[in-house]
C-alpha positions in Angstrom: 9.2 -15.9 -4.9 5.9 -16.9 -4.1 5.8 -20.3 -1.9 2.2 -22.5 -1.6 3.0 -25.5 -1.0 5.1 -27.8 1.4 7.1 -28.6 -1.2 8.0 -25.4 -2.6 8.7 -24.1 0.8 11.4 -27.3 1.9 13.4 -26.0 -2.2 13.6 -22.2 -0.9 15.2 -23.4 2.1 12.9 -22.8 4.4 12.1 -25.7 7.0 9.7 -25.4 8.7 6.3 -23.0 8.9 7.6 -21.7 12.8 9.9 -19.4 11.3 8.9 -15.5 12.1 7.4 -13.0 9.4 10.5 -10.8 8.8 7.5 -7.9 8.8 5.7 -8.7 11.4 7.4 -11.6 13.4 4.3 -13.6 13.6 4.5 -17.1 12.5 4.6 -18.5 9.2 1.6 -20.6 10.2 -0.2 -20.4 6.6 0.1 -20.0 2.8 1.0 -18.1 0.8 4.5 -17.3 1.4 6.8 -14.9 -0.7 10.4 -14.7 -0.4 12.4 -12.2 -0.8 15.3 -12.1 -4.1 18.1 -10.6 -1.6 21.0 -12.1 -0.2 19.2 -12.4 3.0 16.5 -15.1 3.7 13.5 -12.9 4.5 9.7 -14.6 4.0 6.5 -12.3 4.6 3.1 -13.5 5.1 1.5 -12.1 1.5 -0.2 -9.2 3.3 2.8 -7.9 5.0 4.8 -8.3 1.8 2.0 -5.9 0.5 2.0 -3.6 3.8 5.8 -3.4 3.2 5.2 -2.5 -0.9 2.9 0.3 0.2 5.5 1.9 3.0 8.2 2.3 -0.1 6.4 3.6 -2.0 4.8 6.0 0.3 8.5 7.1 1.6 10.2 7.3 -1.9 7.0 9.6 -3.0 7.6 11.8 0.5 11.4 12.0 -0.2 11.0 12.8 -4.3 7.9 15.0 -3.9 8.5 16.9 0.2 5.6 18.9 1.0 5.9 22.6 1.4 8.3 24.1 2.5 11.2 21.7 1.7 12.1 21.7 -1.7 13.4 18.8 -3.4 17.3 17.4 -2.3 18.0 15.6 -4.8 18.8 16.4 -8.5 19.8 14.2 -11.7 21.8 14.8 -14.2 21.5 12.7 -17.5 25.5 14.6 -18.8 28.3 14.1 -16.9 29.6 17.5 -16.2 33.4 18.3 -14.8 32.6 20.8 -11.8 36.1 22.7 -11.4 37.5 22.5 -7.6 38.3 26.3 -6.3 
């Protein structure tokens, strides 16, 4: 959710701007704001929200595509298949 003004800030529940940056744990002195969907209460500063975008998707791209030598872990099936127990 993104949060400008005073007022949209006191409806997400927030109540005040000295609450920390769950990224950086600086405070929320200015706007804009986003909040995160989870079941948490986590609010970013907008360019730490985009700092933390950019660090996913750097790991998921490391762990899908590993550089040389490492081949890929993980594999996905679209069929369910029975795999007998010996």
């Amino acid at each position: 959710m993104l949060i400008f003004t005073d007022e949209q800030r006191l409806r997400a529940g927030i109540k005040s701007l000295s609450k920390r940056c769950s990224y950086c744990c600086k405070p929320l002195s200015e706007y804009p704001l986003i909040m995160n969907d989870d079941a948490g209460l986590a609010v970013f500063h907008a360019a730490c929200a985009a700092a933390l975008v950019a660090d996913i998707v750097v790991d998921l791209y490391s762990f899908f595509r590993p550089q040389e030598p490492y081949r890929p872990i993980s594999v996905f099936l679209t069929k369910r298949y029975d795999v007998p127990y010996n």
